[in-house]
Wavefront OBJ file of the C-alpha trace (Angstrom):
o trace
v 137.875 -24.427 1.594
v 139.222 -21.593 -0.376
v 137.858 -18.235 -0.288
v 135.072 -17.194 -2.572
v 134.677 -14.463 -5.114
v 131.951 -11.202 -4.496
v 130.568 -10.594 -7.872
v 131.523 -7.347 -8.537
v 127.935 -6.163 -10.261
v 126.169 -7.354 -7.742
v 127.405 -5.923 -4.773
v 126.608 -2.605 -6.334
v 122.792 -3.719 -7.022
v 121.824 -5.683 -3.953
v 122.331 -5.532 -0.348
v 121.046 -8.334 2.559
v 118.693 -7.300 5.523
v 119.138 -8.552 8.704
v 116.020 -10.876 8.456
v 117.807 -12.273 5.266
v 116.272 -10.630 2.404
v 117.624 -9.313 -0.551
v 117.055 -5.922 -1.342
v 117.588 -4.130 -4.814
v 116.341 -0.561 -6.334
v 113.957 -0.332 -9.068
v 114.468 -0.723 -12.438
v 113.418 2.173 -15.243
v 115.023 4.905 -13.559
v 117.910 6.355 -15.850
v 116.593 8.449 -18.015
v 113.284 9.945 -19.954
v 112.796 11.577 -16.036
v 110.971 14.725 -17.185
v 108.400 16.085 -20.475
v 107.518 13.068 -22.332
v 109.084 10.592 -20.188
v 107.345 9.121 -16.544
v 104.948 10.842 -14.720
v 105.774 12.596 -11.709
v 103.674 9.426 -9.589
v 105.749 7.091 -11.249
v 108.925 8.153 -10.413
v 108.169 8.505 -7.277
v 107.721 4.870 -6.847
v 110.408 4.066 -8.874
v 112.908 5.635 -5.672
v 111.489 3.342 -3.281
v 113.505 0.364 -2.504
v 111.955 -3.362 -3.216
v 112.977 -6.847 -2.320
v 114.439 -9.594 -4.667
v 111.686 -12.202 -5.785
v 112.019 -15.390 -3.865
v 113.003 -17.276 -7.321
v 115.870 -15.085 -7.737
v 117.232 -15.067 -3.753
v 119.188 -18.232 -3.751
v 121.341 -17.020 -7.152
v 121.723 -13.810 -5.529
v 122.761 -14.981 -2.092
v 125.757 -16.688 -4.166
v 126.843 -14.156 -5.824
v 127.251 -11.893 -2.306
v 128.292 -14.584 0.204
v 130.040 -12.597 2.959
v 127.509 -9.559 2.813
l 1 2 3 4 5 6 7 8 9 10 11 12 13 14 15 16 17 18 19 20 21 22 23 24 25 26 27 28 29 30 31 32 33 34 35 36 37 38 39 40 41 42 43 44 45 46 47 48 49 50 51 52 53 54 55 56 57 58 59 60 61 62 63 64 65 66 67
């Protein structure tokens, strides 16, 4: 069985506990950060980590097999 391919933009997005879940960052968090933007409460949520839904953990698994 040949080797397989990490997808390269998701190895940057997601990383695997030990337990097996998938974790990823919020989303929302690029720009509009000050003024007019988010408020100070939601940002700070926005820089907690999260964990993949469990509909989405099986596509993500195979796109990071050896991590």
């Amino acid at each position: 069985m040949p080797k397989l391919k990490t997808h390269s933009g998701a190895k940057k997005r997601f990383s695997m506990t030990k337990n097996g879940k998938v974790k990823r960052a919020h989303a929302y968090k690029s720009h509009l950060l000050n003024g007019h933007g988010k408020t100070t409460k939601r940002k700070r949520g926005l820089r907690k980590g999260a964990y993949a839904d469990k509909t989405n953990v099986a596509a993500i698994k195979k796109l990071i097999p050896y991590k």
